[in-house]
N, C-alpha and C positions, 0 to 999 in steps of 0.2 A: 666813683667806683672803688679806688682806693680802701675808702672810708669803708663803704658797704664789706670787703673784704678784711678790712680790720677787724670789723665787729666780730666777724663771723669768726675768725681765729682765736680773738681774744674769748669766744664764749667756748671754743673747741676745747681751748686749754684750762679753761676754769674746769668745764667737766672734769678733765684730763684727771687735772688735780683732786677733784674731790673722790673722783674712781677709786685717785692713789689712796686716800688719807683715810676715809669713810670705813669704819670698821664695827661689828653688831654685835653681843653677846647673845644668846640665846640657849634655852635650858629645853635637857628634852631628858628623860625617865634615866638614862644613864649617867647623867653627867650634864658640861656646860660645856658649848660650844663656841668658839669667836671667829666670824666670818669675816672673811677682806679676801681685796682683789689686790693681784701682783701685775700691773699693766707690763704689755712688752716683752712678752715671754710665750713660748710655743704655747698655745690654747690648753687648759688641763684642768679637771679638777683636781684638786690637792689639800689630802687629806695625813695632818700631823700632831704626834701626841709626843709633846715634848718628853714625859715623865719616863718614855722608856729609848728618846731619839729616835722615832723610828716615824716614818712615812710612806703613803702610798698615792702613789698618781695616776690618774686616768687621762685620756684622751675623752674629746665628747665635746670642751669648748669650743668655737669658732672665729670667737674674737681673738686677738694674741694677748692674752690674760690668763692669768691663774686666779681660778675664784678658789679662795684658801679657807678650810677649815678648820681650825686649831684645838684641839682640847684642850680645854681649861681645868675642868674639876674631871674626878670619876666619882660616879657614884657605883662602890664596889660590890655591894650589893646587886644589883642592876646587872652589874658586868661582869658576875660572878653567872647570872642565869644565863646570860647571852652566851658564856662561854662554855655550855652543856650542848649547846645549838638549839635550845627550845623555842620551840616555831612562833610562837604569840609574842615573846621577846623581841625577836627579830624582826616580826611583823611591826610592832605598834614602836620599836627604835628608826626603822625604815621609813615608815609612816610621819613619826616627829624631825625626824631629819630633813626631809622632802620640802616638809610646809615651811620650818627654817631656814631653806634656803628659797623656797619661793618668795618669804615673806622679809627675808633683807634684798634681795632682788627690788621686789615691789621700793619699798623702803630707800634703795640704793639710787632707784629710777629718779627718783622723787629727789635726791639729794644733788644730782648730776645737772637735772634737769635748771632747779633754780640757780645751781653755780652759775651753767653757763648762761643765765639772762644775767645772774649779779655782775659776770665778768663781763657779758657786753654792752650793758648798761654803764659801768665803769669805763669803760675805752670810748663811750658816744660823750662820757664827759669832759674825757681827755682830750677826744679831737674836737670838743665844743659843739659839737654836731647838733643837729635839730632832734629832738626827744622823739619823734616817730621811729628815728633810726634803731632806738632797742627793738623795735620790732623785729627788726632782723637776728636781734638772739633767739627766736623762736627756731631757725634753724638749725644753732648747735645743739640747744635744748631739744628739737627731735630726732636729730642724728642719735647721741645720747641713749635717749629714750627707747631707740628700736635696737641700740645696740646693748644694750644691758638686758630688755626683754628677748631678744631674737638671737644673739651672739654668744652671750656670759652663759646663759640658761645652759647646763649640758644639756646635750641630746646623744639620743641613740643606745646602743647596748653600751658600758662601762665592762668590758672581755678583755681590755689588755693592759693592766694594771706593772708599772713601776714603781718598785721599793726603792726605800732609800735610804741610808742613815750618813750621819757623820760623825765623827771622831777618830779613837786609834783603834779600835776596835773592831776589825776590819770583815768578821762574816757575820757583821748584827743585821745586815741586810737579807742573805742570807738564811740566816735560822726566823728569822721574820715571815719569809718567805714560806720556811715549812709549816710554822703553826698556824698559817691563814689559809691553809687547804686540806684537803681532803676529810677532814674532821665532818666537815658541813657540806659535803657532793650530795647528800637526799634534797639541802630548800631549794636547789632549782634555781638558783640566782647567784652569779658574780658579786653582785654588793650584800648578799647575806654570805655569801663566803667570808668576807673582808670583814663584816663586821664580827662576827665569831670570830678568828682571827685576831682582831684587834683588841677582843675584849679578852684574849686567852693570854695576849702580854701584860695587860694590867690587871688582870684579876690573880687573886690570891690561888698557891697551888702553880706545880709546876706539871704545865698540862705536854705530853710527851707527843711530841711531832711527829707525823704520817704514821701513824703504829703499825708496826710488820709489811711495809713497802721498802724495796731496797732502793740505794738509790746509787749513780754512777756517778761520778764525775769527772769531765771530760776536759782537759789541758792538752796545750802542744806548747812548741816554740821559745823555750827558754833562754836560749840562744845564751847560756851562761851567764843568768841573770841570777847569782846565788840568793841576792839578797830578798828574792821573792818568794823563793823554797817556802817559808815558812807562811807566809798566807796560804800558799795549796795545802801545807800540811794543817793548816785548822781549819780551811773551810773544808778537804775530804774528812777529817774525824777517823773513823773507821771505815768506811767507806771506800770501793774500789775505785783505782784510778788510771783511766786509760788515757794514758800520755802517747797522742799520736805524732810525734815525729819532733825532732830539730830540738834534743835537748844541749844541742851543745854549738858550736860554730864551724866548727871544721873536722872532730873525729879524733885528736888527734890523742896521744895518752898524756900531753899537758894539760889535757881537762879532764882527767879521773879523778879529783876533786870536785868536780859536780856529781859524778856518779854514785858515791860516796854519800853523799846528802839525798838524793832522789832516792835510792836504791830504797829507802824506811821510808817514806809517803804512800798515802794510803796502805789501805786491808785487802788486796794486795796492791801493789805496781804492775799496770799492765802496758807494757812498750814497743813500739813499732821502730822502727829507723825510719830519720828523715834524708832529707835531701844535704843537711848538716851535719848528721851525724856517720859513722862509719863501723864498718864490719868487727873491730878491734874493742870499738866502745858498746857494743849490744852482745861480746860475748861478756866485758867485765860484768856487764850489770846483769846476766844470766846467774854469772857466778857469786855474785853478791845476791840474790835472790829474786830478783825481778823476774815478773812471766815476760818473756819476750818472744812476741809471736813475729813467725814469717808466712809467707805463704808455704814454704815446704813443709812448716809443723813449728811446733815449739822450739828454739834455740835451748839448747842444756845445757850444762857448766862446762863437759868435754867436747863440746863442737858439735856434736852429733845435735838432730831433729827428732822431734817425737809429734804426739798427733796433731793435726791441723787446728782440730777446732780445741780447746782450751774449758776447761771447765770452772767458774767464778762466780762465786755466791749465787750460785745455783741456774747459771746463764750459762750457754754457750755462745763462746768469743772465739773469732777469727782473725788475723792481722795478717798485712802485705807489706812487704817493705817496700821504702820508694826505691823506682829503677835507679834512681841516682844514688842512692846512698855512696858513701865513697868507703873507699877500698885502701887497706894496712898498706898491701902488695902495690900499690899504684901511689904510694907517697902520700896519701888521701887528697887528690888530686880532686877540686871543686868538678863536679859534672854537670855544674848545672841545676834549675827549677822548673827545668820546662819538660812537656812528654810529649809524643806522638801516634799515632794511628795506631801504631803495632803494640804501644804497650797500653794502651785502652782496648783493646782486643784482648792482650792477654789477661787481662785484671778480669774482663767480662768472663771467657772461658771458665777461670777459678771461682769467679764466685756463682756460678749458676750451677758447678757441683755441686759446689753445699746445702743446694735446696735442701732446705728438712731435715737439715743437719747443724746451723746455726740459728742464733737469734742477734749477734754484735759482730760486727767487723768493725776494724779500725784501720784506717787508712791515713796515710799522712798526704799526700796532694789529692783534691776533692774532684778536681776535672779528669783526672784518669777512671775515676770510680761513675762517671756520670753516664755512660751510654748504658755501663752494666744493668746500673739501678732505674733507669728507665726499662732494660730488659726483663730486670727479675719483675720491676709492677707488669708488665705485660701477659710475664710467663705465671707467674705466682702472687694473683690479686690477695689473696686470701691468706698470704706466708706474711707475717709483720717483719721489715729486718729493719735496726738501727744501727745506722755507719754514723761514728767518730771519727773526724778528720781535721786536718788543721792546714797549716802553710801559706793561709793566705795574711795571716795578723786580723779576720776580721770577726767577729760572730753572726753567725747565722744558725739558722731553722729553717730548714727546709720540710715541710710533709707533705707528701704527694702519696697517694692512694696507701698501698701498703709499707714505704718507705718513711723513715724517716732520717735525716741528715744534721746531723748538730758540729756545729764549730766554733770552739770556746773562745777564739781570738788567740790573743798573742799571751800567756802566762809569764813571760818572763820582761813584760810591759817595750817588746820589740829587742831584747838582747841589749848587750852591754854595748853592744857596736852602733846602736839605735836611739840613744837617749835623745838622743837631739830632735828627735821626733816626736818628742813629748806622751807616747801611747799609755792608755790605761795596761792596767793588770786585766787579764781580761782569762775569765772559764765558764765550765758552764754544770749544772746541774739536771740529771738528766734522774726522775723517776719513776720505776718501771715496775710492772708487776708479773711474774715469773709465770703462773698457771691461769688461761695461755699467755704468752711474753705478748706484755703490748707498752709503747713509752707513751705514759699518761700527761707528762708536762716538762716543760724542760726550763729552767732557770738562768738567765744569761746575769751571771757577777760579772759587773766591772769596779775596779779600785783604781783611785786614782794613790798612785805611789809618791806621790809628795805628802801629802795630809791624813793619808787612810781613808779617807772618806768614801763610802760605798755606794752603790746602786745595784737593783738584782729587779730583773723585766721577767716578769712571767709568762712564756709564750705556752697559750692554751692548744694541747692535741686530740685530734677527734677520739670520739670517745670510745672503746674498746669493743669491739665487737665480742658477744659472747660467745662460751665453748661452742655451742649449740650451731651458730654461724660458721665458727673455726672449723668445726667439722664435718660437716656439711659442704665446706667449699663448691663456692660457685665456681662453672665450670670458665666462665669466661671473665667475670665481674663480678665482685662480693658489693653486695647494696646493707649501704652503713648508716646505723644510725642518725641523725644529727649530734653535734653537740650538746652536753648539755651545760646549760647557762650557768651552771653552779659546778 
C-alpha cells in the first residue's frame, strides 16, 4: 500500500513541476504572448507587459494558480487601432487571445499528464516494484488532467480587475488604472475595456485619461506619517482631496509641522477632524487654506462658520466632525474612538436635512454614519450620496441602493506610532460625474512603503441611472439598470 501511495505522489509532484516549468509563446495580430502558470497562489488570471511595468489581475481561476500571460513583443501598429477602441480590433484580439489560451491549456494538459506517469514510473523503478504498478500513474496523470481543463481554465465574468506595478514610482498603478476605463464603456465587456487600456500604454501618442470626468480622492489617518505626504500629493495631481479625519496623533500644536505639508495637497484640501485630531489643529489648517467642513458649516480663518454644504469642483460637499475630536481647552485630552446611540441619531437628524442639497459628505468614523445611510436609501432611493470616511486603517466600498461609502485605508501606512504593524499606504480614487452626480467607479491604491511598489483594484459601481430616471423619481424604489460589462 505504501508503494501504491508512493507512486501516486511521486506522479502528483512530477505534474506539480511541470505545471511550474511548462511555459508557451504564442502570437496573435498585436503582438507575442508567453503563457505560464504560477502554482500556489490565490487563483487569477494575470495579465503583464513588462515594457511599461504595469499589470492587471483577474479573479476567475479555481485552482490556486496564476495562469500568466506575459507580453513579449507589440505589434504597434495593431495596438495603435485597439487603442481608438475599434470594435473589429478588439474583437479578432479577443478572439486570438481565447484560443491562445485554450490551446496551451490543451498543450499544458498534455505536458502534466505524461510527467506524472514519467515520475511514477520512475519511483515503481526505485522501489523495484512489479511494472503493472505505473499503472497507478494514471491517477496523477488524471487528477492533472481535470485540473488544468476544469481548475486553470478561467471562468465566469472577469468584472473585478487588480492593477499592479512595481518599482519607485508609486501612482503607475494608478494612472494605469485611468487609461483602461471609460475610453471603451460603448463594447460592453470588462476584457475589451482592459484591452484598449492596455494597448493605450504601449501605443504611440499620449492618450489623455477619463477626458472631462472629475475625480476625488479619498485619504484619512496619517497619524503624522510625513513621510508619506508626498505619494497623496502625486497620486491627487490636481485633483480634490478629501481627507477624512486623524491627520495627526493627538491635536496638539507640536504637530503644525504636518499641517504645513497637507495644507498644499490637492485642488483643494478638503478636511474633517478626527478622533486624533483637535479643535486648535482644523482652525490652523482653515487658516492656511484648507476647506475644513463641520457639521455647523465651513470653519473660516476667524473661528466663525459659514455654509454647511461646501462647493468643489462643481460638487456639493458636507463634513461632520467626529464627537471625539479633542479640544485646546481640555489639554487635548484623548476621548476616545468609540460612539454611541445618541450620536448616531444626531449624525442621522443632520444629514437627512440636506436631502437635495448635497452630493458628498465626509465623515471620519463610518459606524456613526451607518443607520443614517440606511435612512437616506429608504427615504431618498433616487438622491445618489457618496460618504468618505476613514478611522478604521481598512478600504472598503460599500454600494447599496443610492449610497455609496468609500474608505481609503490608512494614508499614512497606520501612523508613526504603528510601524510595527507593517500596514500599506493605503487611498482610494473615487470618479464621478457632476450632471446628475453619480460615483461611476472607485479605485482602491495600496503602496507598499518599503519598495514603492503598487497595486490599484478597481471596484465596478452600478451604472448611473439617467436624468430621465433622476427625475422622475420613484415614489418608493428607483428600478436601475444593470451594470454594464464594460
Amino acid at each position: 500500500m505504501l508503494r501504491i501511495a508512493a507512486v501516486i505522489a511521486a506522479g502528483l509532484l512530477a505534474g506539480l513541476g511541470a505545471l511550474w516549468t511548462f511555459s508557451s509563446e504564442r502570437e496573435v495580430s498585436a503582438g507575442r504572448v508567453e503563457l505560464s502558470v504560477a502554482p500556489l497562489h490565490r487563483g487569477a488570471l494575470d495579465v503583464y507587459v513588462p515594457v511599461v511595468d504595469w499589470g492587471v489581475r483577474f479573479p476567475g481561476v479555481r485552482l490556486p494558480a496564476r495562469l500568466q500571460v506575459e507580453v513579449r513583443a507589440i505589434d504597434r501598429q495593431a495596438a495603435a487601432s485597439l487603442a481608438t477602441g475599434d470594435r473589429a480590433a478588439v474583437d479578432q484580439v479577443r478572439a486570438e487571445a481565447r484560443d491562445a489560451i485554450a490551446s496551451y491549456l490543451t498543450s499544458l494538459a498534455a505536458v502534466v499528464a505524461g510527467a506524472s506517469l514519467l515520475g511514477a514510473a520512475l519511483m515503481v523503478l526505485i522501489l523495484r516494484g512489479p511494472p503493472r504498478q505505473v499503472l497507478y500513474g494514471l491517477v496523477p496523470a488524471a487528477a492533472w488532467v481535470a485540473a488544468v481543463g476544469l481548475l486553470l481554465a478561467p471562468r465566469g465574468p472577469l468584472d473585478h480587475p487588480e492593477y499592479y506595478a512595481q518599482g519607485t514610482d508609486i501612482p503607475v498603478a494608478l494612472r494605469a488604472v485611468q487609461k483602461a476605463t471609460r475610453s471603451a464603456a460603448n463594447l460592453g465587456e470588462v476584457v475589451d475595456e482592459q484591452l484598449v487600456g492596455l494597448a493605450r500604454l504601449v501605443a504611440p501618442g499620449d492618450q489623455p485619461p477619463l477626458r472631462g470626468l472629475p475625480r476625488l480622492v479619498v485619504a484619512s489617518d496619517l497619524h503624522n506619517n510625513v513621510l508619506t505626504i508626498e505619494a497623496l500629493r502625486r497620486a491627487a495631481g490636481n485633483s480634490p482631496v478629501l481627507f477624512a479625519g486623524d491627520l495627526s496623533d493627538s491635536g496638539t500644536p507640536v504637530e503644525v509641522a504636518v499641517l504645513r505639508q497637507v495644507a498644499r495637497v490637492g485642488r483643494p484640501l478638503v478636511v474633517v477632524g478626527g478622533n486624533h485630531d483637535s479643535d486648535a489643529q482644523l482652525l490652523a489648517l482653515a487658516r492656511r487654506g484648507a476647506i475644513v467642513l463641520t457639521e455647523h458649516g465651513r470653519l473660516m480663518p476667524d473661528g466663525s462658520t459659514g455654509p454647511v454644504v461646501a462647493r468643489v469642483a462643481g460638487l456639493r460637499i458636507a463634513g461632520y466632525t467626529s464627537p471625539n475630536l479633542r479640544r485646546a481647552a481640555d489639554g487635548y485630552r484623548d476621548r476616545g474612538g468609540r460612539w454611541h446611540l445618541g450620536q448616531q441619531a444626531r449624525f442621522q437628524r443632520w444629514l437627512l436635512r440636506l436631502a437635495g442639497k448635497v452630493d458628498v459628505v465626509v465623515v471620519h468614523e463610518p459606524q456613526i454614519a451607518r443607520p443614517a445611510l440606511s435612512a437616506w436609501r429608504a427615504r431618498h432611493p433616487d438622491e445618489p450620496l457618496l460618504v468618505a470616511a476613514g478611522h478604521t486603517h481598512a478600504q472598503a466600498v460599500e454600494a447599496k441602493g443610492s449610497v455609496v461609502l468609500v474608505n481609503g485605508g490608512t494614508i499614512g501606512a497606520g501612523g508613526t506610532g504603528n510601524l510595527h504593524q507593517d500596514q500599506d499606504i493605503g487611498l482610494a480614487v473615487v470618479t464621478v460625474q457632476r450632471d446628475p452626480f453619480r460615483a461611476l467607479a472607485v479605485d482602491l491604491v495600496r503602496i507598499d512603503p518599503d519598495d514603492g511598489s503598487s497595486t490599484a483594484r478597481r471596484e465596478r459601481l452600478p451604472a448611473p441611472w439617467s436624468s430621465q430616471e433622476l427625475e422622475a423619481g420613484a415614489a418608493a424604489t428607483t428600478t436601475r439598470r444593470p451594470a454594464r460589462r464594460g
